[in-house]
C-alpha positions in Angstrom: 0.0 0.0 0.0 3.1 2.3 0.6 4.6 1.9 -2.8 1.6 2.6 -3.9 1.1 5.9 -1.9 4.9 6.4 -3.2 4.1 6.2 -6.5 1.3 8.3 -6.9 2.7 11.4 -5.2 5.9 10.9 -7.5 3.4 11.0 -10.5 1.8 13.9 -8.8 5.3 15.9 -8.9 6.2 15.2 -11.9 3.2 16.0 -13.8 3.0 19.7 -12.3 7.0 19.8 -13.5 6.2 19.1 -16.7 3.0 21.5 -16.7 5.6 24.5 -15.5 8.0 23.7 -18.3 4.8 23.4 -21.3 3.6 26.7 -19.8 6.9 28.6 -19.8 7.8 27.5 -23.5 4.0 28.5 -24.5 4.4 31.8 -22.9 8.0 32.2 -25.3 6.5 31.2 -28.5 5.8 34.2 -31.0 2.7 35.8 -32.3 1.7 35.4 -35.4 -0.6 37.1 -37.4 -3.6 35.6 -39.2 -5.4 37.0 -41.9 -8.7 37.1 -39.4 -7.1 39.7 -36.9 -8.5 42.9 -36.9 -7.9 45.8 -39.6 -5.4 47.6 -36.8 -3.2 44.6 -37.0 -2.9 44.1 -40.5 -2.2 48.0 -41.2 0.1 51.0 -39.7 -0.4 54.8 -39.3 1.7 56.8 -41.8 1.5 60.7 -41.4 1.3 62.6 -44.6 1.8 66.7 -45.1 -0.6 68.9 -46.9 1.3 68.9 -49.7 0.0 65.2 -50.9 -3.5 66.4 -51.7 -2.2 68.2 -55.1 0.1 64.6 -56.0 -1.2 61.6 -57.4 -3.5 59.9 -60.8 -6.5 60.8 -59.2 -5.8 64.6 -59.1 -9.3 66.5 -60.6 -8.0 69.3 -62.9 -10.5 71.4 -64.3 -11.4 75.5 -64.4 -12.0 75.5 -60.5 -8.8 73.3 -59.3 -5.4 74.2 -61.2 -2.4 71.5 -61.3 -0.2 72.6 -58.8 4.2 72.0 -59.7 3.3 68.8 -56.9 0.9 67.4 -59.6 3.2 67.2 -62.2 4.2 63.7 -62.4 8.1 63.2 -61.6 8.3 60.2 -64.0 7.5 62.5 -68.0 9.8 61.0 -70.2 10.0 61.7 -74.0 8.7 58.7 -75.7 11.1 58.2 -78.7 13.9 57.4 -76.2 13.1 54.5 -76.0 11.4 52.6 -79.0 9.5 50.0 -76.6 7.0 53.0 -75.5 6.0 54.0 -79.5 5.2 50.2 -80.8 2.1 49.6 -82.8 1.0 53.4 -83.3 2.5 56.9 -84.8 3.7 59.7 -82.9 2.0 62.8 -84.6 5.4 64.7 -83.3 8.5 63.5 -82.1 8.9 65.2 -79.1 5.8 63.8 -77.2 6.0 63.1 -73.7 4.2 61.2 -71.3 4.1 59.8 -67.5 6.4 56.4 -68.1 4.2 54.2 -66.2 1.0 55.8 -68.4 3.3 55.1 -71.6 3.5 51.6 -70.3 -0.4 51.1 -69.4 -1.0 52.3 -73.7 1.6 50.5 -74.9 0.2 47.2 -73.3 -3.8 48.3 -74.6 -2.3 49.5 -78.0 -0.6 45.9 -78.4 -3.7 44.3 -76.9 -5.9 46.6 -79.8 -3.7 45.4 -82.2 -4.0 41.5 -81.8 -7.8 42.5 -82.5 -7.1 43.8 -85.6 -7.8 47.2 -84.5 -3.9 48.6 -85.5 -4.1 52.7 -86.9 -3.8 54.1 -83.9 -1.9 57.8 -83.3 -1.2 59.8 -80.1 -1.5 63.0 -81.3 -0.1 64.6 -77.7 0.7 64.0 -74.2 2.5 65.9 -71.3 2.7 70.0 -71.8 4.8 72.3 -69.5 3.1 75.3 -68.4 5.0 77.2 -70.7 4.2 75.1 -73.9 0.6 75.2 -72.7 0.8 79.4 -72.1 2.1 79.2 -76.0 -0.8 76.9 -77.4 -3.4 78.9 -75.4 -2.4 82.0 -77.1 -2.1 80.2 -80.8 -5.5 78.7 -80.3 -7.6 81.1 -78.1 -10.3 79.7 -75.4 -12.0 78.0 -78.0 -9.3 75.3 -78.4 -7.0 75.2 -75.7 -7.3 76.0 -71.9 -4.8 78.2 -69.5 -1.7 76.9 -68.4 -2.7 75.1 -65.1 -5.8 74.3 -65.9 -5.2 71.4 -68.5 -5.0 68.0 -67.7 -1.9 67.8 -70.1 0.0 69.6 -67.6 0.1 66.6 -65.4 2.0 63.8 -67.8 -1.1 61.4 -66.9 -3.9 62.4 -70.4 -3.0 61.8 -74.2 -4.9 62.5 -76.8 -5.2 59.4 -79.1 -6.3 59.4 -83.0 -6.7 57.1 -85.9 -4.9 57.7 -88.9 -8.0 56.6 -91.1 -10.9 58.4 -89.6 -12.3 60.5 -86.9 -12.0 58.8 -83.9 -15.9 59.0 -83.1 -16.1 56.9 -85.8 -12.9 55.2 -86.1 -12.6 51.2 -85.3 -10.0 52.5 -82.4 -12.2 55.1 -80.4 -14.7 52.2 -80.5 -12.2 49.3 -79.1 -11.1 52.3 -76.6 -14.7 53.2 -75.7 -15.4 48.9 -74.8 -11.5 48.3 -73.4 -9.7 50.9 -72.5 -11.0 51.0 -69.1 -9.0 47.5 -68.5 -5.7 49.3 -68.7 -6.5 52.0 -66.0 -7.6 54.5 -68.8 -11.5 56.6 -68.8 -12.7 58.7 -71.8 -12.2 62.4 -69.6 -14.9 64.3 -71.6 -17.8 62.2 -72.7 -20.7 63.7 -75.1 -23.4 63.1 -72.2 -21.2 65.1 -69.2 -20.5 68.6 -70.5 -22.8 69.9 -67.7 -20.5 67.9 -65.3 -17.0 68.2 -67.1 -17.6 71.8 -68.5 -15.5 70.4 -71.5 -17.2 69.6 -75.5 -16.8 65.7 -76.0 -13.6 64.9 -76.9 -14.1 61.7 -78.1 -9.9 61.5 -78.0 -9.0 62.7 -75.1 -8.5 59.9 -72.4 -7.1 60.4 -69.0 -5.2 57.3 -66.3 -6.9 56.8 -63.3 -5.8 53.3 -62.8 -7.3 50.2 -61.4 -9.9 50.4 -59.8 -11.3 53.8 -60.4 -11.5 53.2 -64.1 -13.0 49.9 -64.0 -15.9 51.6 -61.7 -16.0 55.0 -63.1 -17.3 53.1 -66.5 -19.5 50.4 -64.7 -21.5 53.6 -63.0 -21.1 55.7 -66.2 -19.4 58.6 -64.2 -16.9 61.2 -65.1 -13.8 62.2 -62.3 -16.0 64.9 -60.6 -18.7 62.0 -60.4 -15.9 59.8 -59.3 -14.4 62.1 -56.4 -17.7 62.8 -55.1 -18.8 58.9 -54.5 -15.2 58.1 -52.7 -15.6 60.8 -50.6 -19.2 59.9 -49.6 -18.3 56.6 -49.1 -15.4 57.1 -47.1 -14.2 53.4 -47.2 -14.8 49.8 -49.8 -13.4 47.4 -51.6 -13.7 46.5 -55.1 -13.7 43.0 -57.5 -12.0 43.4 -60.5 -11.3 40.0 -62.1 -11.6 38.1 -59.0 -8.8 40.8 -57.2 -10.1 42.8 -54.2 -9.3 46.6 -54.2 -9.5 48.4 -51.1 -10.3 52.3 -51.7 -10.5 54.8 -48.8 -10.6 58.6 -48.6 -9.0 60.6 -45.7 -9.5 64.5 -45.7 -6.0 66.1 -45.0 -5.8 69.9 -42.5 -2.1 69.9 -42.3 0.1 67.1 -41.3 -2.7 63.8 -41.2 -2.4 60.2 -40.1 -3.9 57.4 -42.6 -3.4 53.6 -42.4 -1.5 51.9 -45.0 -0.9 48.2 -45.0 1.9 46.2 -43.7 1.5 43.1 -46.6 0.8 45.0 -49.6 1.0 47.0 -52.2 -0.9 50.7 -52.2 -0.9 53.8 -53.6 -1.7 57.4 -52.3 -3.3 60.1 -54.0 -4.6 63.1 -53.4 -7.5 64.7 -55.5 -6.7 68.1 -55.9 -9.1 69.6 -53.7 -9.1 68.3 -50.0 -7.8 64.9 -49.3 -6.0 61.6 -50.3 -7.1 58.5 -51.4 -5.7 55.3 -50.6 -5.6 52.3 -53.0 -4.6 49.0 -51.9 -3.6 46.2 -54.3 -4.5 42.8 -55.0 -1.8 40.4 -53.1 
């Protein structure tokens, strides 16, 4: 009966010896972080300045917001430098310049057009400096052209695109843009239906990059960039399907130097829209 007694009490010790040890190498073990955990944990603060409400693709130029030097993009570059950037189309002049990452977006949809046997396309222009844009404003008159500052061309991010066979409101291009070009992150700035809105005549040629997602909803709720703006801001915060990839789009309004959340596991942009705040995108993983 005593080794019996023994033995259980040596059991008893050396089961709550073995419970310390499991409970001090549970307490050691890390954290990890599972897609479930809250938004906090999946994202950081980043503070931002003032100054990153006139920067971006979604900045809204028009007669009431100018493009401030900020809103120029830093990445213009001159397209025949490079002969990957004027493949499948004509230049109309040589010395046309454009954002490099929008010259990449219409080099992919003008090599996508092209497989579909729609191939006479031309950009007929791209990025103007304030001072080129002074010079065609005075050429042209008010009728034609805008002020410098107040054209989208001052940003590097709009082109105007022709076919060399046709008008392009009846061109075989303008209607492959009009069905696709959204895909690529472009939107057709001045439709016939939104002069009221735009306070521009259709120009059927003139297409501006927003980039994915904005351009793939701007032409599912047929809306123009003021349309656009206005819904983000109202909305404050969603996310987006496009081909089966989730977008995440929220606006913060910026007074000064402003916190926002930006994630810790992917990719995002920031942009500001010319008139009171950012918007965030986040990318597909």
């Amino acid at each position: 009966m005593k080794k019996w007694g023994f033995l259980f009490v040596t059991l008893v010790l050396l089961g709550y010896i073995i419970f310390q040890q499991v409970g001090k190498i549970a307490d050691a073990s890390p954290i990890r972080i599972s897609p479930s955990m809250s938004f906090q944990e999946k994202y950081i603060s980043m503070q931002i300045s003032q100054d990153q409400i006139y920067q971006g693709d979604l900045l809204l130029v028009n007669s009431k917001y100018p493009v401030q030097p900020e809103g120029v993009q830093s990445d213009v570059i001159r397209l025949t430098q490079d002969s990957k950037w004027v493949t499948g189309y004509n230049l109309l002049e040589t010395d046309i310049s454009l954002s490099e990452h929008v010259a990449q977006s219409f080099a992919k949809m003008v090599k996508d057009a092209n497989q579909d046997q729609v191939n006479h396309f031309s950009m007929n222009s791209g990025y103007r400096n304030f001072d080129k844009q002074s010079q065609l404003y005075e050429e042209k008159g008010s009728d034609y052209a805008l002020p410098a500052g107040f054209s989208e061309h001052n940003m590097g991010l709009s082109l105007d695109i022709g076919s060399t066979q046709m008008e392009m409101n009846q061109a075989p291009e303008g209607k492959w843009l009009m069905d696709h070009a959204w895909k690529y992150g472009f939107v057709l700035r001045y439709p016939k239906d939104k002069t009221a809105i735009t306070g521009i005549q259709y120009e059927p040629w003139h297409y501006r990059y927003v980039g994915l997602p904005h351009s793939a909803i701007m032409n599912k709720r047929d809306m123009v960039l003021e349309e656009y703006l206005e819904y983000v801001k109202k909305e404050k915060s969603f996310t987006y399907k496009v081909d089966g990839e989730t977008y995440e789009v929220t606006y913060y309004p910026v007074t000064g130097n402003t916190d926002i959340q930006v994630p810790v596991d992917r990719s995002y942009a920031i942009s500001g829209n010319n008139i009171d705040g950012v918007i965030v995108t986040v990318y597909p993983k």
